[in-house]
N, C-alpha and C positions, 0 to 999 in steps of 0.2 A: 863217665861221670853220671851221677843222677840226676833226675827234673830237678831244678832246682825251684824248691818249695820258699818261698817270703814268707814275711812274717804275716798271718791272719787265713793264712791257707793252708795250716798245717796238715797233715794226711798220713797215713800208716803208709810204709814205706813200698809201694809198689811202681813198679818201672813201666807199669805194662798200663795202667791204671786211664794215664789221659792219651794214650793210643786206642785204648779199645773205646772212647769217648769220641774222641776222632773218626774213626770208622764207621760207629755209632750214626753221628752229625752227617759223614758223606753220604751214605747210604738213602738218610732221612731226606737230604737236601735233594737227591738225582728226586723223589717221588713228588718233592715240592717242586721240582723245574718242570716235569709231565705237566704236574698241573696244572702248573702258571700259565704253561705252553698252550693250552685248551681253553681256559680262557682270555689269552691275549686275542681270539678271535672276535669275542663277544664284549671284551671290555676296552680291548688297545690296550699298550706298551706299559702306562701309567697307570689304568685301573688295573690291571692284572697285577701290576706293581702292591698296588696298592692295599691287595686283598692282603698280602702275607703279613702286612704290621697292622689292620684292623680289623682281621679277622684270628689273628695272631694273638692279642691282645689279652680277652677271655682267658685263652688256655696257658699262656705266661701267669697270668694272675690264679690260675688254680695249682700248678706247680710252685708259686710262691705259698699259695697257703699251705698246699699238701708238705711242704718244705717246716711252715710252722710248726704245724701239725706233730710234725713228726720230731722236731726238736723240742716244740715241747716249750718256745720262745715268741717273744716279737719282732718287731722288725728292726732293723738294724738304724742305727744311726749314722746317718753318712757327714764325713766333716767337710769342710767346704772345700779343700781341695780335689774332692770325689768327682764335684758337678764337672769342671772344665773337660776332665777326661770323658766322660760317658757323654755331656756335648760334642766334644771331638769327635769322635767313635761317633756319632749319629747323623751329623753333616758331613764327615769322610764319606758314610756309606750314600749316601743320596747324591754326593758329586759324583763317586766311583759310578754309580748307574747311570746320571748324568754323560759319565764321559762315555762310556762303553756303549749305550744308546745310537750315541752321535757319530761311535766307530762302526756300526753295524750300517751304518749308512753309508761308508764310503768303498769305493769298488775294492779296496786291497781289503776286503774283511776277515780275511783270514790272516792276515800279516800281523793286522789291528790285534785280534783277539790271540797270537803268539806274544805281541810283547805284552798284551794283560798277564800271561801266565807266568813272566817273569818276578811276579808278586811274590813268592817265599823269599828270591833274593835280597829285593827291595823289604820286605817287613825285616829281614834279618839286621839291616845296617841300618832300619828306623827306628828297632828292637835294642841295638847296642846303643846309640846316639842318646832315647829319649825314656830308657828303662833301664838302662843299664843290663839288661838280658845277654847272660854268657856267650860267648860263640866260641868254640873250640875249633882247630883244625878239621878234624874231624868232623863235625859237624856242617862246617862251614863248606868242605865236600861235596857231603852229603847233599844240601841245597843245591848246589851246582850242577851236579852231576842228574837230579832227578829233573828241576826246572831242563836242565839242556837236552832231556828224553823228551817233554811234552811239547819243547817249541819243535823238534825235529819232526813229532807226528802233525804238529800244526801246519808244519808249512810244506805242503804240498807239492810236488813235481811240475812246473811251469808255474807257479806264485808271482808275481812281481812283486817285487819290493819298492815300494812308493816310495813319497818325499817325506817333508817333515811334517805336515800335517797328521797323515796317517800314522807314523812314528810317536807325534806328541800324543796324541788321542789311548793309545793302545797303552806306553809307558805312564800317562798321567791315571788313565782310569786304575793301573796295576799298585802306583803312589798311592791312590786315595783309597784302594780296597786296603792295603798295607796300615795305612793310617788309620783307617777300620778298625782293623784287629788289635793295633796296638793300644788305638785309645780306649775300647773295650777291657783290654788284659789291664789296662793301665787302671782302668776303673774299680774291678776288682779287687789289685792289690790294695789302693787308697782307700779302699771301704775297711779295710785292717778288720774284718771282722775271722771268728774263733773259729766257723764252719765256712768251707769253701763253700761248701753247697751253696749255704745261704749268699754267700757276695756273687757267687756264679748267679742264682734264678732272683736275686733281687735287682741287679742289675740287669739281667735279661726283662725284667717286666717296666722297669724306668725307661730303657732305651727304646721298647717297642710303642710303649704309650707316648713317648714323646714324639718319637716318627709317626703313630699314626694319627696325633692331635695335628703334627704341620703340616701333612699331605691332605687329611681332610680340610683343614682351613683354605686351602692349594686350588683344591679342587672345587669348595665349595665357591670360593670369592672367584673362580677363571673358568671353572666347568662343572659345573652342574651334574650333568646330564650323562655325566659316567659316576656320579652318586646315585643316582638311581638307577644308574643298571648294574651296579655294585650289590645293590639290596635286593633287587631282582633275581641275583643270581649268587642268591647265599650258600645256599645247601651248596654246589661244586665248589665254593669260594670257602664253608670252614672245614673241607679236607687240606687246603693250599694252609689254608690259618695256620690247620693243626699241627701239620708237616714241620712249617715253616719255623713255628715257634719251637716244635720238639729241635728241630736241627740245631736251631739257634741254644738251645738248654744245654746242646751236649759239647756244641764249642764253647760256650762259656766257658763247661766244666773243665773242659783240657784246657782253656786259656790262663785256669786260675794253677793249673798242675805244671804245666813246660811254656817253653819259649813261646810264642805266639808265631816265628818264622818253623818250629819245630812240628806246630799243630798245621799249617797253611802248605810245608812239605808235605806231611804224607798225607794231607787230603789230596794231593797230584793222584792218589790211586782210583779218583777218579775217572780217569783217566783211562785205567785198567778195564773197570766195570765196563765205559761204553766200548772199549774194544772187544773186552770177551762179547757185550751183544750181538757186534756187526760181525762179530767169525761164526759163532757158535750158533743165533737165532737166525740173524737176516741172512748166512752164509758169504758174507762177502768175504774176499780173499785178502790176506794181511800181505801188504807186501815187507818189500826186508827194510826200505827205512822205519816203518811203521815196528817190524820187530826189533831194529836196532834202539825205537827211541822206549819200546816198553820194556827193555834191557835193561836198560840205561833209569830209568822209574823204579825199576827193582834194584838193582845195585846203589844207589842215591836211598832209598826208603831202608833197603835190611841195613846199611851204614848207616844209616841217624840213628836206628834201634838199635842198634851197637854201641852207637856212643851214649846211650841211657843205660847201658847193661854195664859199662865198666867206670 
C-alpha cells in the first residue's frame, strides 16, 4: 500500500519521499545529540535541553519564511481544533524528557532506555486509536520485528531486569515520545492546509516557540543562572539550535507524508549508524546478539518499505 496522504497534504506520488526525510531527520538528530552532549557539561541536563527549542527557534522561523517565500503565500490559518494537538505534541515531549531523565538515574539504565525504544510500537496503536492511521499486517510486522532488534541490542549480557519502577519509567517516557509524534502528525493534518510543506514548517515553528517561551519562563522564575550561562554559551548552543530544528523540519515533513509509527520505525536505523561507529571507528567487536538484533532492524525496516511499495 501507499503513505497514505490526508486531505491538506497532498504530494505527487512518491513512496520513497518521507523515508528519505526520515533519514534526512536521523542523521541531523545523532549531530544535535554530539552536541547537546558537550554542552550538558557547561549547562546541565535542562540548559542543554533547553538550547535546542531557544536556539531552534530563529532557524524554524527562517525556514517558515523561506517556506513563504517560495510559495509565493502567507501564513496559514489554523482552526481551533489545530491548537489542542500541537499543545499535545508539546507537553508529551517535555514529560517524555521528564521521564527518561528520571530513568537515566536509576541503576537498571539500560533496561529503562530498552523499554523507551519500544515507542514505534506504542505510537502505532496511539496512531490507530487517536488518528485513525492504517496499520496493515504487514506493517504491523515490520514494527515488531525492528523495535525487537534494538531492545535485543539494548539489553546486555548480565542486565538485570528491575521492578516496576524502572519498567514504568522506561514504558511511560516511550508513551509520551509516542504521544509526541502523534500530536505533532495530528497537528499537521488539522491545519488542512494545500502544501505539506507549509503545515509541516509552520507547525514546526508554533511548537518550538511555545516550548521555548515555557522552559524560558521555567528557568527564569526557579533558575536563573543556567539563562546566563545559556547566553554565555551561544555560538556552540546555535549549532545544537540549528541541528535541532533542521531534524525537527524533516520529521515534520515525513510526519505530514506516512504514519507517524512508520516514520519513528525506521528512525531505529539509528541504531545502525552508532553500531557501524563502534566496529568500523572505535574497532570494538560486534558480538552475535548485537548482530542478530541489527538483522532483525534490517528485516523489520526493508519490510515497512515494502509495504509502501505495494
Amino acid at each position: 500500500m501507499k503513505a497514505p496522504v490526508e486531505k491538506g497534504t497532498a504530494v505527487s506520488d512518491s513512496s520513497w519521499l518521507w523515508a528519505a526525510f526520515t533519514l534526512i531527520a536521523a542523521a541531523a538528530q545523532t549531530v544535535r545529540n554530539a552536541t547537546q552532549r558537550e554542552l550538558t557539561v557547561a549547562l546541565g541536563t535542562v540548559g542543554a535541553t533547553h538550547v535546542r527549542f531557544l536556539f531552534g527557534v530563529p532557524f524554524a522561523l527562517l525556514f517558515l519564511l523561506g517556506v513563504m517565500l517560495a510559495l509565493g503565500r502567507g501564513l496559514p490559518r489554523p482552526p481551533p481544533v489545530y491548537w489542542p494537538w500541537i499543545v499535545g505534541g508539546a507537553a508529551s515531549q517535555f514529560a517524555a524528557t521528564a521521564l527518561m531523565l528520571m530513568a537515566m538515574g536509576e541503576r537498571s539504565f539500560v533496561v529503562t532506555i530498552a523499554y523507551i525504544k519500544t515507542e514505534p510500537v506504542q505510537v502505532a496503536l496511539l496512531g490507530l486509536v487517536l488518528l485513525g492511521d492504517t496499520l496493515t499486517a504487514p506493517m504491523a510486522a515490520a514494527i515488531v520485528i525492528a523495535t525487537a532488534g534494538v531492545v535485543l541490542i539494548s539489553l546486555r549480557p548480565g542486565t538485570v531486569v528491575s521492578g516496576g519502577r524502572a519498567t514504568l519509567l522506561g514504558l511511560g517516557a516511550g508513551t509520551m515520545f509516542g504521544l509526541s509524534a502523534i500530536g505533532y502528525r495530528g497537528a499537521i493534518l488539522r491545519l488542512e492546509d494545500p502544501s505539506f510543506v507549509m503545515a509541516a514548517t509552520f507547525t514546526l515553528a508554533v511548537g518550538l516557540a511555545m516550548q521555548s517561551l515555557l522552559l524560558t519562563l521555567y528557568l527564569w522564575l526557579f533558575d536563573r543562572s543556567v539563562l546566563v550561562a545559556i547566553v554565555r554559551a551561544w555560538r556552540p548552543s546555535l549549532l545544537a539550535g540549528f541541528m535541532g530544528a533542521l531534524a525537527s523540519q524533516f520529521w515534520y515533513l515525513a510526519f505530514a507524508l506516512a504514519t507517524a509509527a512508520s516514520v519513528r520505525t525506521l528512525a531505529l536505523v539509528e541504531v545502525l549508524f552508532a553500531q557501524a561507529i563502534s566496529r568500523f571507528v572505535f574497532r570494538q567487536p560486534l558480538s552475535g546478539r548485537e548482530a542478530l538484533g541489527i538483522v532483525l532492524i534490517v528485516v523489520g525496516v526493508a519490510l515497512l518499505i515494502w509495504t509502501y511499495r505495494i
